[in-house]
Structure formats: C-alpha cells, structure tokens
N, CA, C and O atoms as a Maestro MAE file, in Angstrom:
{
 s_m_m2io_version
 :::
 2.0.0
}

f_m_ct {
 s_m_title
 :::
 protein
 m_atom[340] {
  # First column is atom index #
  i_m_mmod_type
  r_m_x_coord
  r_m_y_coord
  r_m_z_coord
  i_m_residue_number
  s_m_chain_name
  s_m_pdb_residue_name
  s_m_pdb_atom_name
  i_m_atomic_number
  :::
  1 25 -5.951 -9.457 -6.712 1 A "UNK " " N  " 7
  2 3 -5.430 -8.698 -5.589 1 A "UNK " " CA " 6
  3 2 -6.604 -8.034 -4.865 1 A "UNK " " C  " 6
  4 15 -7.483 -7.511 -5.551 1 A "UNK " " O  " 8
  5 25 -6.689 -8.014 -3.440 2 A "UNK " " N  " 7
  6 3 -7.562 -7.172 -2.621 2 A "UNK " " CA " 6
  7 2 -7.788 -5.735 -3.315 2 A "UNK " " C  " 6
  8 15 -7.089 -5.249 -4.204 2 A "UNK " " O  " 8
  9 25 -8.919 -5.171 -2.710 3 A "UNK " " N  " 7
  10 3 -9.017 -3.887 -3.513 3 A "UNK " " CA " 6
  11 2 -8.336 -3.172 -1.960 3 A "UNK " " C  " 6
  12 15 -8.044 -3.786 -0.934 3 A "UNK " " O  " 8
  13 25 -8.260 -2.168 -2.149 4 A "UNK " " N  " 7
  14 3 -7.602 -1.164 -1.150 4 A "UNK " " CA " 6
  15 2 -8.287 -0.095 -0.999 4 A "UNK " " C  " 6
  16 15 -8.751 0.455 -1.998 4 A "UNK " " O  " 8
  17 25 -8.580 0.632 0.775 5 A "UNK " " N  " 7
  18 3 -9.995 0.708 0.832 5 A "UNK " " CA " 6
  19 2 -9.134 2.680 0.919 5 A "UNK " " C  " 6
  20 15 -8.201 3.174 1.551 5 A "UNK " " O  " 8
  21 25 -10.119 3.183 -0.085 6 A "UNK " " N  " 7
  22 3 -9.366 4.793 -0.133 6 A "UNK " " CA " 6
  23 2 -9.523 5.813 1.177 6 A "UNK " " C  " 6
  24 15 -8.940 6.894 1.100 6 A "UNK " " O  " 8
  25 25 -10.117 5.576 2.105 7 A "UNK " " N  " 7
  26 3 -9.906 6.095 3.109 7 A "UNK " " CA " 6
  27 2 -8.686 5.676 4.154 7 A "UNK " " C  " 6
  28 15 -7.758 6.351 4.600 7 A "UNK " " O  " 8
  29 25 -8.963 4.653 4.311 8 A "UNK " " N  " 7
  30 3 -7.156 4.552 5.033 8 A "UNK " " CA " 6
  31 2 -6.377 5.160 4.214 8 A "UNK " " C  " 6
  32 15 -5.678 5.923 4.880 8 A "UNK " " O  " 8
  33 25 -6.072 5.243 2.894 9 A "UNK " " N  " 7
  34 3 -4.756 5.473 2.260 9 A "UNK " " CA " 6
  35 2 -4.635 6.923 2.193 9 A "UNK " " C  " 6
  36 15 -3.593 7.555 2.025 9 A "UNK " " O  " 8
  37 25 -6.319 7.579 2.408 10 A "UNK " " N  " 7
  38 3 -6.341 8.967 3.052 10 A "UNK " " CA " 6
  39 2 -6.101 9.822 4.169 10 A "UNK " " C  " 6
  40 15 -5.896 11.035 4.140 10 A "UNK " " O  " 8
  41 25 -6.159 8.912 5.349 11 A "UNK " " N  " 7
  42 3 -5.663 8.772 6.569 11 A "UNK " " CA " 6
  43 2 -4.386 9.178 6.676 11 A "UNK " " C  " 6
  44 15 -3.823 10.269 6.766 11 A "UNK " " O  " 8
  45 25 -3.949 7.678 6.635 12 A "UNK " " N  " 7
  46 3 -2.698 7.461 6.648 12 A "UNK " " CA " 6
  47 2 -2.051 8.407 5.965 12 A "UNK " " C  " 6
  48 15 -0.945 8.468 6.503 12 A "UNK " " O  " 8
  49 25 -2.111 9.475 4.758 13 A "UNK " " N  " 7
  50 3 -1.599 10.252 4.100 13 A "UNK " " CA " 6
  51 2 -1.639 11.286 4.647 13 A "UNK " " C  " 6
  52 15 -0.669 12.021 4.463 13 A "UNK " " O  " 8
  53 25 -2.739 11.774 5.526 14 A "UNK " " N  " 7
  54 3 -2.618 12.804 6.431 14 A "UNK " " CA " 6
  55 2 -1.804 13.060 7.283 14 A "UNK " " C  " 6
  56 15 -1.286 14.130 7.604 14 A "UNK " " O  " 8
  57 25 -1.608 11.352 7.920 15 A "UNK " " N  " 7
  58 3 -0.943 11.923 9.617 15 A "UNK " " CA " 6
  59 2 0.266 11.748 9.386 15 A "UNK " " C  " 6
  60 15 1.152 12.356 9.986 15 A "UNK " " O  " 8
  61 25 0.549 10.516 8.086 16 A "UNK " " N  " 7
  62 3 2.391 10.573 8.070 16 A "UNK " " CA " 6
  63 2 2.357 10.365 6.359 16 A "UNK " " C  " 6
  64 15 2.259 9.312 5.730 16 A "UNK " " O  " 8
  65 25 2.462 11.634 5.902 17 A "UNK " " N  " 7
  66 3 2.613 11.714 4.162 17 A "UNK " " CA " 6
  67 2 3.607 10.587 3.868 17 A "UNK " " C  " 6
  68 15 4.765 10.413 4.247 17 A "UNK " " O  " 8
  69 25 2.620 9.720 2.904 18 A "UNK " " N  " 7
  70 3 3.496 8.641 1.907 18 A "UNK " " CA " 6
  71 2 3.055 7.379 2.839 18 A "UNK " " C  " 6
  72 15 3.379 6.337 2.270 18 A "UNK " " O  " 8
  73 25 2.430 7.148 4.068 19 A "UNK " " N  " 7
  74 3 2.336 6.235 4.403 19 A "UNK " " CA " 6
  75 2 1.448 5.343 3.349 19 A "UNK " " C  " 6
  76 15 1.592 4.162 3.033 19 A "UNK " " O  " 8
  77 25 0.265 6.523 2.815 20 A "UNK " " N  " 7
  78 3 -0.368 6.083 2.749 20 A "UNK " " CA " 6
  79 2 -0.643 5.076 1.020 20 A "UNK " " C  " 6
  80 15 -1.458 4.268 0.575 20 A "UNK " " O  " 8
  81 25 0.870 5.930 0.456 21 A "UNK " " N  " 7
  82 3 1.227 5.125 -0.545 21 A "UNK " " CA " 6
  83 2 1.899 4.005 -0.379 21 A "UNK " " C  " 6
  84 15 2.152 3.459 -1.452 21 A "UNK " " O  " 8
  85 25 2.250 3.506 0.466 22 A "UNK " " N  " 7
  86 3 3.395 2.458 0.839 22 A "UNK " " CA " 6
  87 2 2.271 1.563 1.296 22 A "UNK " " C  " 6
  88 15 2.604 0.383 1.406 22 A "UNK " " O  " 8
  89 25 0.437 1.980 1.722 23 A "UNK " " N  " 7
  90 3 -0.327 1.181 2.045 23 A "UNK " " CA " 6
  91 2 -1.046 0.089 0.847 23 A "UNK " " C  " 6
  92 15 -1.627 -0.972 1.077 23 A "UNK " " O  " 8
  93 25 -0.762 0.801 -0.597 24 A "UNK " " N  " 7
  94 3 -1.130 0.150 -1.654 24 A "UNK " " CA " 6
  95 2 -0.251 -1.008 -2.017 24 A "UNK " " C  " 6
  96 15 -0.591 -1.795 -2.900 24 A "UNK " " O  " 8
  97 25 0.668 -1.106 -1.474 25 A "UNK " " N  " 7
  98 3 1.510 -2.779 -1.603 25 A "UNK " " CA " 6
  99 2 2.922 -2.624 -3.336 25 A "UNK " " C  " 6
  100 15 4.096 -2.923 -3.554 25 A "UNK " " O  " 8
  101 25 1.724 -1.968 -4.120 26 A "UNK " " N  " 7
  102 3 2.797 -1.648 -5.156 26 A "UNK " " CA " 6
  103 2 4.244 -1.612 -5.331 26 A "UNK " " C  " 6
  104 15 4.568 -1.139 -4.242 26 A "UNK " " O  " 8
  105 25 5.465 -1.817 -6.050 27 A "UNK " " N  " 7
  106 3 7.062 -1.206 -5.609 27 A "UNK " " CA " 6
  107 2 6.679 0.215 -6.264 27 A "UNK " " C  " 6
  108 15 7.351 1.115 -5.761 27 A "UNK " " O  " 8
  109 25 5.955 0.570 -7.058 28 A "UNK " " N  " 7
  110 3 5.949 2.031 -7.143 28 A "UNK " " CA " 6
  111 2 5.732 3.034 -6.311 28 A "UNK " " C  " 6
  112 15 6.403 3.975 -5.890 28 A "UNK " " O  " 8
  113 25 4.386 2.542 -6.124 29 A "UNK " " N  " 7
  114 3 4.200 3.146 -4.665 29 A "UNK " " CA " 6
  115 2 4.554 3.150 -3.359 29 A "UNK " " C  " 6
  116 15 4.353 3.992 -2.483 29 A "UNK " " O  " 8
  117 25 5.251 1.829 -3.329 30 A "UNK " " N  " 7
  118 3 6.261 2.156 -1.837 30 A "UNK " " CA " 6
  119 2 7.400 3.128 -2.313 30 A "UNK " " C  " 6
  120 15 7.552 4.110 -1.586 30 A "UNK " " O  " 8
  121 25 8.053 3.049 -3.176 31 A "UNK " " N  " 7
  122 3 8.732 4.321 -3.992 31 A "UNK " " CA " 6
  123 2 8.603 5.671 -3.569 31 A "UNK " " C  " 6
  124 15 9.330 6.392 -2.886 31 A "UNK " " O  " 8
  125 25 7.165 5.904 -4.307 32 A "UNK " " N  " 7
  126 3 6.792 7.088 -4.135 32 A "UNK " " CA " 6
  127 2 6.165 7.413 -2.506 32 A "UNK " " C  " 6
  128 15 6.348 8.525 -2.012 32 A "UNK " " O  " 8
  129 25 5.593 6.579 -1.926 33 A "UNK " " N  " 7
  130 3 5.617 7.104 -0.466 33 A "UNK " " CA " 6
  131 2 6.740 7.220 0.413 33 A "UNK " " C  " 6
  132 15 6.677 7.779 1.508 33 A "UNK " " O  " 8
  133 25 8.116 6.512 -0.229 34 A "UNK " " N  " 7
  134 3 9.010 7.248 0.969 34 A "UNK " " CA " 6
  135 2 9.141 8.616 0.203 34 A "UNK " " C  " 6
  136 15 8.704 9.581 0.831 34 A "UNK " " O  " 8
  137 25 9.695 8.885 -1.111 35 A "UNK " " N  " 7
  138 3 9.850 9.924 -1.929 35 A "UNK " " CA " 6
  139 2 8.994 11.221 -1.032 35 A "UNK " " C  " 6
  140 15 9.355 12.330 -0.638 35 A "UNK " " O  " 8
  141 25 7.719 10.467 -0.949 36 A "UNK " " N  " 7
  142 3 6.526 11.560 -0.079 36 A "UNK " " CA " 6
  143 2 7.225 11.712 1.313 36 A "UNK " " C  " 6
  144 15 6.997 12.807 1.828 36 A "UNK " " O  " 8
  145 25 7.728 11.185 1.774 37 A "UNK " " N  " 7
  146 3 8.004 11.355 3.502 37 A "UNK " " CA " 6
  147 2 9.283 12.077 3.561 37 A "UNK " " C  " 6
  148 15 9.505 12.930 4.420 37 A "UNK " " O  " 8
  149 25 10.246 11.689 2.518 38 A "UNK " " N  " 7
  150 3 11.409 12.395 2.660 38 A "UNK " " CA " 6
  151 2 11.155 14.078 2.305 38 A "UNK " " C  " 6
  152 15 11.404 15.049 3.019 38 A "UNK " " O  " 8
  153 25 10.584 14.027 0.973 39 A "UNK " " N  " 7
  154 3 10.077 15.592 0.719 39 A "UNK " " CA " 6
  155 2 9.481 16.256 1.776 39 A "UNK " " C  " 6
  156 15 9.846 17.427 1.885 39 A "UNK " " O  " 8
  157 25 8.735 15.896 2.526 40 A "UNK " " N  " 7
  158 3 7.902 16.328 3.289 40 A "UNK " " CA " 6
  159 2 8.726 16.190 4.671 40 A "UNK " " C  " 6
  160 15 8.321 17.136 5.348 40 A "UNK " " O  " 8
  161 25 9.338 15.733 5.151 41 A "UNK " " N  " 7
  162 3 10.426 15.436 6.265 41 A "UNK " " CA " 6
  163 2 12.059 16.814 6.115 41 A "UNK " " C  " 6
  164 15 12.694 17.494 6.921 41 A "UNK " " O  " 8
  165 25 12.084 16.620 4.843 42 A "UNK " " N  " 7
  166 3 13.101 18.049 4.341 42 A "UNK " " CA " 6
  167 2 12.632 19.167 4.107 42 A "UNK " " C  " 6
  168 15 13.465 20.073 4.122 42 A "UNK " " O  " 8
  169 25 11.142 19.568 3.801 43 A "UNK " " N  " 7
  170 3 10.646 20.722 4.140 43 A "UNK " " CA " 6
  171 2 10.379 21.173 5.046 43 A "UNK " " C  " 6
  172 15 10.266 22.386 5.224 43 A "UNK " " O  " 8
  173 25 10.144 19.975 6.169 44 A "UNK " " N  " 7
  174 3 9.471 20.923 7.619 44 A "UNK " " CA " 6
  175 2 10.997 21.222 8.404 44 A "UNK " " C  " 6
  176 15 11.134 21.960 9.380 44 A "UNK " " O  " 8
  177 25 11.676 20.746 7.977 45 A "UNK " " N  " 7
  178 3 12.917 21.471 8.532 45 A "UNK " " CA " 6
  179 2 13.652 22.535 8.231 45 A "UNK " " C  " 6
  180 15 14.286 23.256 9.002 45 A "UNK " " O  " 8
  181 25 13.514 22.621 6.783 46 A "UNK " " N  " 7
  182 3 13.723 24.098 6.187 46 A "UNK " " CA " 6
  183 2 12.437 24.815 6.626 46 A "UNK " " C  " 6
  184 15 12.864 25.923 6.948 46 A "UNK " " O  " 8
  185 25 11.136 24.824 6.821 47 A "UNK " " N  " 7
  186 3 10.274 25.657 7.711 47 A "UNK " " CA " 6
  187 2 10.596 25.709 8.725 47 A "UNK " " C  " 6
  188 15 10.633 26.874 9.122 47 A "UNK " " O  " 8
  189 25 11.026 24.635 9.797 48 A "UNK " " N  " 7
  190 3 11.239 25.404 11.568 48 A "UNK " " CA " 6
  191 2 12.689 26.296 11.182 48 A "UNK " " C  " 6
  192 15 12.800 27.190 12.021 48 A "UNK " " O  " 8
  193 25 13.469 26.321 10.496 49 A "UNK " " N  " 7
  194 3 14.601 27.658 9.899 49 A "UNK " " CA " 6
  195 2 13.682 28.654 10.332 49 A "UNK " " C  " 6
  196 15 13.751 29.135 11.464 49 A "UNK " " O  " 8
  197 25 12.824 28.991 9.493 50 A "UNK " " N  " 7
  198 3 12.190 30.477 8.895 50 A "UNK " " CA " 6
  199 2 11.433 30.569 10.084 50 A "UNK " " C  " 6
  200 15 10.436 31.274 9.926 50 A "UNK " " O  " 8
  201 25 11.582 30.024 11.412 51 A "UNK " " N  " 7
  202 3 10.697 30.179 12.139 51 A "UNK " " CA " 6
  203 2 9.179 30.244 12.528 51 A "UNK " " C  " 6
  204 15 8.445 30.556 11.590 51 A "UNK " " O  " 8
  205 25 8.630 30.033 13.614 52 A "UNK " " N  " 7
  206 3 7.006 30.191 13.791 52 A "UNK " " CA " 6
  207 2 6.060 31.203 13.173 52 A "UNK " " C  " 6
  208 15 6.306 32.389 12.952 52 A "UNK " " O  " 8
  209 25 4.869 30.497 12.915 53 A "UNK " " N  " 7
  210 3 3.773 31.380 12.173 53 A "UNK " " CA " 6
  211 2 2.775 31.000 11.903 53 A "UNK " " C  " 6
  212 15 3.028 29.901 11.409 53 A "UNK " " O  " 8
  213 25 1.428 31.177 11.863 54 A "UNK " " N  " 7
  214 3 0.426 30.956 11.472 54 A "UNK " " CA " 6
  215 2 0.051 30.390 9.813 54 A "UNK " " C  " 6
  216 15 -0.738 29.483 9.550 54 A "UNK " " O  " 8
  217 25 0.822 31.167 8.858 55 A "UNK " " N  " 7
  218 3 0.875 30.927 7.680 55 A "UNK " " CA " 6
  219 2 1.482 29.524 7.930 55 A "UNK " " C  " 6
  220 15 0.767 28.541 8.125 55 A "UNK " " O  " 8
  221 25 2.611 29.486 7.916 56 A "UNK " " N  " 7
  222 3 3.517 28.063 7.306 56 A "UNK " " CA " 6
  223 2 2.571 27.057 8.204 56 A "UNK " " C  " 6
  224 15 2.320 26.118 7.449 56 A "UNK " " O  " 8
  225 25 1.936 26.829 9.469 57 A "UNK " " N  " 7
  226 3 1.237 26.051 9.757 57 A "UNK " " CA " 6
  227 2 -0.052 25.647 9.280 57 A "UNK " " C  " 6
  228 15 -0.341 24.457 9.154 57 A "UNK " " O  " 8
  229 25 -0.870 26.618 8.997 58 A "UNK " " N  " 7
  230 3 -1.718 26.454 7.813 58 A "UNK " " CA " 6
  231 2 -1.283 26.006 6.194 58 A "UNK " " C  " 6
  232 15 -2.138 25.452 5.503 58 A "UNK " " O  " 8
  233 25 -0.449 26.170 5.853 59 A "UNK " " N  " 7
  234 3 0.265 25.964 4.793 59 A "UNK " " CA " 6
  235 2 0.178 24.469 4.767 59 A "UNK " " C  " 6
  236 15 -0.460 23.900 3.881 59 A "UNK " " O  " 8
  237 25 0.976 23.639 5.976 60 A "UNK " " N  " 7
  238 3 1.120 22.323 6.353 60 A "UNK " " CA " 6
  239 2 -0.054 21.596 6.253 60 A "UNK " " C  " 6
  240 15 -0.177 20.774 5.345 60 A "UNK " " O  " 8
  241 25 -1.006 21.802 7.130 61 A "UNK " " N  " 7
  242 3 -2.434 21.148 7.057 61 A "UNK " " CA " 6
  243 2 -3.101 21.444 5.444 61 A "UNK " " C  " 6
  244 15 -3.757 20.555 4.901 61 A "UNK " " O  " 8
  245 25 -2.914 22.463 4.919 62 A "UNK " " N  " 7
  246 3 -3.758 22.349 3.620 62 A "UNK " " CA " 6
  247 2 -3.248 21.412 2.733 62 A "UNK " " C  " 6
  248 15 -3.957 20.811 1.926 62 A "UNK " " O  " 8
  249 25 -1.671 21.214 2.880 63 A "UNK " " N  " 7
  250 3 -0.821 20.577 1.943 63 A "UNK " " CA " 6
  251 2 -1.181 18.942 2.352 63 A "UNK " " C  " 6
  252 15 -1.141 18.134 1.424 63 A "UNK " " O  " 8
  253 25 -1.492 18.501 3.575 64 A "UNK " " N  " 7
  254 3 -1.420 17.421 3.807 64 A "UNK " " CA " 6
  255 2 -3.320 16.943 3.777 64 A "UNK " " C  " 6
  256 15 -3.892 15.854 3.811 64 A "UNK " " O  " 8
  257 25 -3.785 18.300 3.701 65 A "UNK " " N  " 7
  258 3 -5.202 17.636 3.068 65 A "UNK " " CA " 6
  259 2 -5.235 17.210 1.269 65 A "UNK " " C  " 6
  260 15 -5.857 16.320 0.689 65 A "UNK " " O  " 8
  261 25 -4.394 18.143 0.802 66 A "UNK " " N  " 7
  262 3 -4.589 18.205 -0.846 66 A "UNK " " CA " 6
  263 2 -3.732 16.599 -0.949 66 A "UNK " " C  " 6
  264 15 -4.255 15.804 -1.730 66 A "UNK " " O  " 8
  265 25 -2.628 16.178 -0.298 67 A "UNK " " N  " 7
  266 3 -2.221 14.928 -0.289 67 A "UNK " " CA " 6
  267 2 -3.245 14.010 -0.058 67 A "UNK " " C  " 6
  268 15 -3.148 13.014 -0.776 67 A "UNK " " O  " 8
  269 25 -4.011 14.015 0.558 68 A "UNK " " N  " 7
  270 3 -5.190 13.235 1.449 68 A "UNK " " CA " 6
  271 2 -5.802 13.053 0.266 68 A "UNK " " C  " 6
  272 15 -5.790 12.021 -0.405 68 A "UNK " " O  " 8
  273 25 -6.318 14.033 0.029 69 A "UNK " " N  " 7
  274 3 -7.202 13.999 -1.148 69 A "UNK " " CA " 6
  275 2 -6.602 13.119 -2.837 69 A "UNK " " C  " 6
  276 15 -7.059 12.202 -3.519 69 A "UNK " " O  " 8
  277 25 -5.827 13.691 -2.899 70 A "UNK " " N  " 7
  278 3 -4.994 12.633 -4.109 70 A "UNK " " CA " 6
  279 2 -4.942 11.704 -3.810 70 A "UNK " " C  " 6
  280 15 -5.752 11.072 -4.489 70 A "UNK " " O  " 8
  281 25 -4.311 10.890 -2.937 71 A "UNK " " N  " 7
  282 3 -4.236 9.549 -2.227 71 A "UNK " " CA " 6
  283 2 -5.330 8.652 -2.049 71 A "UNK " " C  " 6
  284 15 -5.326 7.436 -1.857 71 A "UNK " " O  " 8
  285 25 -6.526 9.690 -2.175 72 A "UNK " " N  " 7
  286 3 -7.711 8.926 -2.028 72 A "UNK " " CA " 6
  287 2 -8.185 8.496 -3.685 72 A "UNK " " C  " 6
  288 15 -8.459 7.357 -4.063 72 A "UNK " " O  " 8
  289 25 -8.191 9.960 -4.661 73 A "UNK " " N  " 7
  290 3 -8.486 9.118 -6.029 73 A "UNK " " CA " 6
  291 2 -7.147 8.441 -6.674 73 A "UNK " " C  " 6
  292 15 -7.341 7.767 -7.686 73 A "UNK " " O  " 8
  293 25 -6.054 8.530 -6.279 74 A "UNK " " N  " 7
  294 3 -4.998 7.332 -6.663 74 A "UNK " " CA " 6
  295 2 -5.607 6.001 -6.234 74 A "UNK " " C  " 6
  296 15 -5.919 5.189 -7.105 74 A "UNK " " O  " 8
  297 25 -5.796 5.727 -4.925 75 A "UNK " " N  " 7
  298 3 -6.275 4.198 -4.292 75 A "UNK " " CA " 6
  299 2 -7.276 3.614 -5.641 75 A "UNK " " C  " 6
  300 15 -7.118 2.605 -6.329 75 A "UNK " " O  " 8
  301 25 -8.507 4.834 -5.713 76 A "UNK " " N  " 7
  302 3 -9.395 4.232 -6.449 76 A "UNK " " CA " 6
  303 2 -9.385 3.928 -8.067 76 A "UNK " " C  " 6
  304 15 -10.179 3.119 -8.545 76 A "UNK " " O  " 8
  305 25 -8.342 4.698 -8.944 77 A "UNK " " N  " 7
  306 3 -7.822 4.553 -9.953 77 A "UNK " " CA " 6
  307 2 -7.134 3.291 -10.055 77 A "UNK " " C  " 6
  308 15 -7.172 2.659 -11.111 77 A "UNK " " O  " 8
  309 25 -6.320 2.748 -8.744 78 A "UNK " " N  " 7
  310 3 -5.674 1.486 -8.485 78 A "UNK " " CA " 6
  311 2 -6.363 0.290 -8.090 78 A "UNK " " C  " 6
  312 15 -5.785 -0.796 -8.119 78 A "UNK " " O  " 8
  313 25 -7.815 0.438 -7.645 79 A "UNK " " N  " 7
  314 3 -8.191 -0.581 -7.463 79 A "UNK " " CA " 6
  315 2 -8.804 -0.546 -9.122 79 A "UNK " " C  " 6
  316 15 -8.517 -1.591 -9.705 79 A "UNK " " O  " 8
  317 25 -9.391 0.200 -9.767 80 A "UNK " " N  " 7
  318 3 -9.491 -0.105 -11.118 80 A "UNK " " CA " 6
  319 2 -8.832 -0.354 -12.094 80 A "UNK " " C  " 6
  320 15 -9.246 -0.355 -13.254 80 A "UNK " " O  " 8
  321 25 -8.012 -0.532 -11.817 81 A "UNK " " N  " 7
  322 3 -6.616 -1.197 -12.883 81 A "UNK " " CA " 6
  323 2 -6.738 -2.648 -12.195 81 A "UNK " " C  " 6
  324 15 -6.829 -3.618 -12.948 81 A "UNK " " O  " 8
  325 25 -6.746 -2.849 -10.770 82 A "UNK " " N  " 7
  326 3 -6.482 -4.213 -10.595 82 A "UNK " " CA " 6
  327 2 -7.534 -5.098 -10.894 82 A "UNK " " C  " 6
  328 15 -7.351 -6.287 -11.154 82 A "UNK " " O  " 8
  329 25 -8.579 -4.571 -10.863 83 A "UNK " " N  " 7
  330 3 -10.111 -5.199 -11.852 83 A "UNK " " CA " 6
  331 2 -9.608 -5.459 -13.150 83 A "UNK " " C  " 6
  332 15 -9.607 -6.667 -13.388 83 A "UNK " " O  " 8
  333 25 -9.392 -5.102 -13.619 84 A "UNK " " N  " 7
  334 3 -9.513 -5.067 -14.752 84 A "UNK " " CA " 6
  335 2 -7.836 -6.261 -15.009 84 A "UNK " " C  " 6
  336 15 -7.551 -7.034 -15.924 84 A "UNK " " O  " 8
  337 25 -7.382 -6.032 -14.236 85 A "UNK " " N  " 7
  338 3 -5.590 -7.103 -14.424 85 A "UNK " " CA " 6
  339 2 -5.865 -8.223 -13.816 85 A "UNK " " C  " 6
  340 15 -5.012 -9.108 -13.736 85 A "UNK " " O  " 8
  :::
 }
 m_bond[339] {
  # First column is bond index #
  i_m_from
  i_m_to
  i_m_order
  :::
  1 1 2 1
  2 2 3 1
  3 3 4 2
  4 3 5 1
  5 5 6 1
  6 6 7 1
  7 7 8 2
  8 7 9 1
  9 9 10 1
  10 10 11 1
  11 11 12 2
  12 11 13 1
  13 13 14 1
  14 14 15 1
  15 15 16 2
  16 15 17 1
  17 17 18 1
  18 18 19 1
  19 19 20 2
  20 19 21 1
  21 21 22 1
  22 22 23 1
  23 23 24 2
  24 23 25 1
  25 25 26 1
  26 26 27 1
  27 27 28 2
  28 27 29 1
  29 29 30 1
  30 30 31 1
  31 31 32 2
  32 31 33 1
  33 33 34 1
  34 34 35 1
  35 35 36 2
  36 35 37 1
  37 37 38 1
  38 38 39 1
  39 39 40 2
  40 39 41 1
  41 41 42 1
  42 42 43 1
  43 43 44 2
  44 43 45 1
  45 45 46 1
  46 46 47 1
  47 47 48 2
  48 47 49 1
  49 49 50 1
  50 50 51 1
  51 51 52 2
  52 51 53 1
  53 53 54 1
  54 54 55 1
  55 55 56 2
  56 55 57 1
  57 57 58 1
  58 58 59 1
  59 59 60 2
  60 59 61 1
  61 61 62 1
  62 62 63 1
  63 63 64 2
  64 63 65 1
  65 65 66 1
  66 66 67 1
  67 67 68 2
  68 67 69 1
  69 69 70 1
  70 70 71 1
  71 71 72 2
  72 71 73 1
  73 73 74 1
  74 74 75 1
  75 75 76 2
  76 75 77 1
  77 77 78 1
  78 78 79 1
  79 79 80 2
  80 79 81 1
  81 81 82 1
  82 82 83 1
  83 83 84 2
  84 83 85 1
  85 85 86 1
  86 86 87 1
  87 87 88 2
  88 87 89 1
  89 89 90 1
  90 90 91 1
  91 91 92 2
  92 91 93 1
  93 93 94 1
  94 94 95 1
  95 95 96 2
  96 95 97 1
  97 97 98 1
  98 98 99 1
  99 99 100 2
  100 99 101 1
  101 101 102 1
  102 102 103 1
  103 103 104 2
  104 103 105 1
  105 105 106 1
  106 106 107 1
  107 107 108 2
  108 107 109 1
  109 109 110 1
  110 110 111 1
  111 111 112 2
  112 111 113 1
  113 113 114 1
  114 114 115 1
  115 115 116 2
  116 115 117 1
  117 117 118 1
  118 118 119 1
  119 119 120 2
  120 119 121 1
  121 121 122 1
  122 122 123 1
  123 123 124 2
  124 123 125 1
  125 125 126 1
  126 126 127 1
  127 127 128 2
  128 127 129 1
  129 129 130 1
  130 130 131 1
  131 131 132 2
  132 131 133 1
  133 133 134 1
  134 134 135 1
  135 135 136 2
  136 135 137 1
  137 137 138 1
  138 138 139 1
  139 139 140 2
  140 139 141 1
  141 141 142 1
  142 142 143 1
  143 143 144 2
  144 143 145 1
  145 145 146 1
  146 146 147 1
  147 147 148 2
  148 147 149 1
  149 149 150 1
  150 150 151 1
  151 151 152 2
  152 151 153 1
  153 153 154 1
  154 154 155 1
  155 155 156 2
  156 155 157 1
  157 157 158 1
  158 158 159 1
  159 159 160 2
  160 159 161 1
  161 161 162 1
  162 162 163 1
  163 163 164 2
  164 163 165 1
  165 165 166 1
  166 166 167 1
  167 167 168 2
  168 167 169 1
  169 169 170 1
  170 170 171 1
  171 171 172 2
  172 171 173 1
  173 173 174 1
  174 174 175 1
  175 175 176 2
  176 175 177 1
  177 177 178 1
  178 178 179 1
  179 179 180 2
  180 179 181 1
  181 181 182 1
  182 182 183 1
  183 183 184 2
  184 183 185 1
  185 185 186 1
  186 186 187 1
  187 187 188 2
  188 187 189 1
  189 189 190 1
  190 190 191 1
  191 191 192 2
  192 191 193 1
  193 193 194 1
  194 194 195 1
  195 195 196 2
  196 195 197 1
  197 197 198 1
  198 198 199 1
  199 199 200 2
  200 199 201 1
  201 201 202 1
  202 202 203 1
  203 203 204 2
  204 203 205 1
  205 205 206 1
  206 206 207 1
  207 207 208 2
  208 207 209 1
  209 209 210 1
  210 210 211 1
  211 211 212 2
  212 211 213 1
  213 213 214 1
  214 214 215 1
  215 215 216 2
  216 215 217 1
  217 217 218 1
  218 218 219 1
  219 219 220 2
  220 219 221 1
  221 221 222 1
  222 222 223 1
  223 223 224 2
  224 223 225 1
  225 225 226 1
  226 226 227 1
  227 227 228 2
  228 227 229 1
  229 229 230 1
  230 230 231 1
  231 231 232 2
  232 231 233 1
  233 233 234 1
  234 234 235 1
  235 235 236 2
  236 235 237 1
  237 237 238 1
  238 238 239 1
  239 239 240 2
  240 239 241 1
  241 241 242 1
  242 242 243 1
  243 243 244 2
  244 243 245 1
  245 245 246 1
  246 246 247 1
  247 247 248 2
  248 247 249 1
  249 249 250 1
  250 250 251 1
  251 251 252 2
  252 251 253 1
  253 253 254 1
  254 254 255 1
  255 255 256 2
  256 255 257 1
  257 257 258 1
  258 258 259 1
  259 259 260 2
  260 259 261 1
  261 261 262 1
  262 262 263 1
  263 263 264 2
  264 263 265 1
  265 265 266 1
  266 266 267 1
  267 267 268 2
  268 267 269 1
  269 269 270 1
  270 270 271 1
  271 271 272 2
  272 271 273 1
  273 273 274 1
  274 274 275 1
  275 275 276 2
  276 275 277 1
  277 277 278 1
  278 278 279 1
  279 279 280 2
  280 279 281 1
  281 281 282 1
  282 282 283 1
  283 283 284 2
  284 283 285 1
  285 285 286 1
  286 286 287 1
  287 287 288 2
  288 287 289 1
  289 289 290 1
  290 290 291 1
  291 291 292 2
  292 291 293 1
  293 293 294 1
  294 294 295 1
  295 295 296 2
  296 295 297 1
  297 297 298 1
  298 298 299 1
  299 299 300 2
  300 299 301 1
  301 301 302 1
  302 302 303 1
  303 303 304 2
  304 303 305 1
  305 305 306 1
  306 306 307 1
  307 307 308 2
  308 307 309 1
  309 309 310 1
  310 310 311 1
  311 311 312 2
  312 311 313 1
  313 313 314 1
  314 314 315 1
  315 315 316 2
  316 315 317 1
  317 317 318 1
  318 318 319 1
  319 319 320 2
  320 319 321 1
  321 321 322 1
  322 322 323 1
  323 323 324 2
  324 323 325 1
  325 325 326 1
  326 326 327 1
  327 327 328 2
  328 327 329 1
  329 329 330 1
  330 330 331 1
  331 331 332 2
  332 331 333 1
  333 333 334 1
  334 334 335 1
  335 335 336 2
  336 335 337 1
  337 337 338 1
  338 338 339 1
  339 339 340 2
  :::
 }
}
C-alpha cells in the first residue's frame, strides 16, 4: 500500500476534522473520521447556544491544532504498520 504523506492528513484535519482520517483509506479510519466530524459538527452548535467569545473561539483553533497534530503521528504510525504488512 502507498505510504500516506502526514501533512495532508494534518491539513485536512485542520480545516474539516476527520477529513483527514477518512484520507488514510482504512474502514477504521473512515469510521473514525466521520465519528471526528460529527463530534465536532455537534459541538459547534452547542457553542453558537452559549453564544460569542473569544474563549470558545480560541478553544476551537487549539482543539483543531491538537487534532492536527495527532493526525499527523497517527498517519506515521500507519505508514509503519503498512511496512512492515
């Protein structure tokens, strides 16, 4: 199998959470990236509730960097399993 390059899947995890799991081809991981979009699609709507703020928007971007960031050593944990399979 192609290796899968961890910056797109970091990307992509940024601008639309879970894309960037659904970019690894896996059924797990297409799994878990809608799992990611729905969670993340049902929270920002229970946030516009509680209304505007500086916090909850910062909140958003840190959350979708710390995603970024996982997404990136998941890819590479996954291309090392597929070496090795």
């Amino acid at each position: 199998m192609k290796k899968k390059n961890p910056a797109i899947t970091a990307v992509l995890n940024f601008f639309l959470p879970g894309l960037g799991f659904t970019y690894l081809g896996s059924p797990f991981f297409i799994i878990t990236g809608i799992a990611f979009f729905v969670c993340t699609l049902v929270s920002g709507i229970a946030e516009a509730g509680a209304g505007p703020g500086w916090v909850t928007v910062g909140f958003d971007v840190g959350a979708l960097l710390v995603l970024a960031a996982i997404s990136y050593e998941v890819t590479n944990l996954f291309n090392a399993v597929q070496q090795k399979g």
